[in-house]
C-alpha positions in Angstrom: 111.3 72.7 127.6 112.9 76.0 129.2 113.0 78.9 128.0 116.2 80.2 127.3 117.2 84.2 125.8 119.7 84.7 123.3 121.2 88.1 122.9 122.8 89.3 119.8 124.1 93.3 120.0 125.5 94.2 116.6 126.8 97.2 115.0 124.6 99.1 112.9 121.0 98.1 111.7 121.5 96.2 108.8 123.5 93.9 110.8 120.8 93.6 113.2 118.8 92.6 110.6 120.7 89.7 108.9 120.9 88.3 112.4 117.2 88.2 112.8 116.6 87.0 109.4 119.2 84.2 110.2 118.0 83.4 113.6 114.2 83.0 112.2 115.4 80.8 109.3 117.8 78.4 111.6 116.2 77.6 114.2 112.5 77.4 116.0 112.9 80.5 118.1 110.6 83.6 119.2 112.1 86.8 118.3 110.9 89.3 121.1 112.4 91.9 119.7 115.4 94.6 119.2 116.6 97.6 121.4 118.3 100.9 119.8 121.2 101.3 122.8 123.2 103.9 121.2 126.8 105.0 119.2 125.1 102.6 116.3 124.4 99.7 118.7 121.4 97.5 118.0 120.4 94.6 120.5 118.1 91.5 119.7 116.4 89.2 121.4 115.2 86.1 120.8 113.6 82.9 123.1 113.1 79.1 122.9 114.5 76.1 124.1 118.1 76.3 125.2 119.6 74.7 122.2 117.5 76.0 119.5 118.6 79.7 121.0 122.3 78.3 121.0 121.8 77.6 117.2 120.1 80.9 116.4 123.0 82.8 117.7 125.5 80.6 116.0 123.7 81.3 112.8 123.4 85.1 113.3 126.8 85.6 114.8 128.0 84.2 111.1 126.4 86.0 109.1 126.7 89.3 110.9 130.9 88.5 110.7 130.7 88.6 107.6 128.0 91.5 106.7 129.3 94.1 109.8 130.4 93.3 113.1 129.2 91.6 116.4 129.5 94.1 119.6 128.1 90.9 121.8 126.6 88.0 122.3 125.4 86.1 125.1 122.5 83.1 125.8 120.7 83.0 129.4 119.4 79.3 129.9 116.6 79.9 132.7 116.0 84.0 132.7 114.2 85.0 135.9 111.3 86.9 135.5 112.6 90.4 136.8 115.3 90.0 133.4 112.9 89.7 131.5 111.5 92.9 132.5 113.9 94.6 130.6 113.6 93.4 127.5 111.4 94.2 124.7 108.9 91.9 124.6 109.1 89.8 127.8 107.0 89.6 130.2 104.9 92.6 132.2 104.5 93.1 135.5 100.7 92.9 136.6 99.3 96.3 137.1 97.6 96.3 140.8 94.6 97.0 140.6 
């Protein structure tokens, strides 16, 4: 199974939040969590196999058309590690010791 990331970037919080409500509820992903970018923006993440992301997003992309409006969207099947540095939620980097 990879492990794919689905991105949802909406406008406004309340549109970020029917998108994670309708991700959770359609499909069997990990939400990682959501970044406050700016000028309203809100960005979510979410992980799982490839096409249970794929159906997350579709889900969320629909319901946030018709609640408020989508700024982006985007899936990565096979994220390298350093990407997921940047999100909340993904991995660390070990801390040398």
């Amino acid at each position: 199974m990879e492990n794919a990331l689905g991105m949802i970037e909406t406008k406004g919080l309340v549109s970020a939040i029917v998108a994670v409500d309708n991700m959770s509820k359609s499909a069997s992903v990990e939400i990682l969590g959501s970044r406050e970018i700016g000028a309203g923006l809100v960005s979510v993440f979410v992980r799982g196999d490839v096409g249970a992301v794929k159906a997350a997003i579709d889900a969320a992309a629909s319901a946030v058309n018709k609640v408020g409006e989508i700024a982006s969207i985007h899936i990565i099947a096979k994220p390298s590690e350093e990407t997921l540095l940047l999100i909340p939620g993904g991995k660390q980097k070990p801390k040398n010791k």
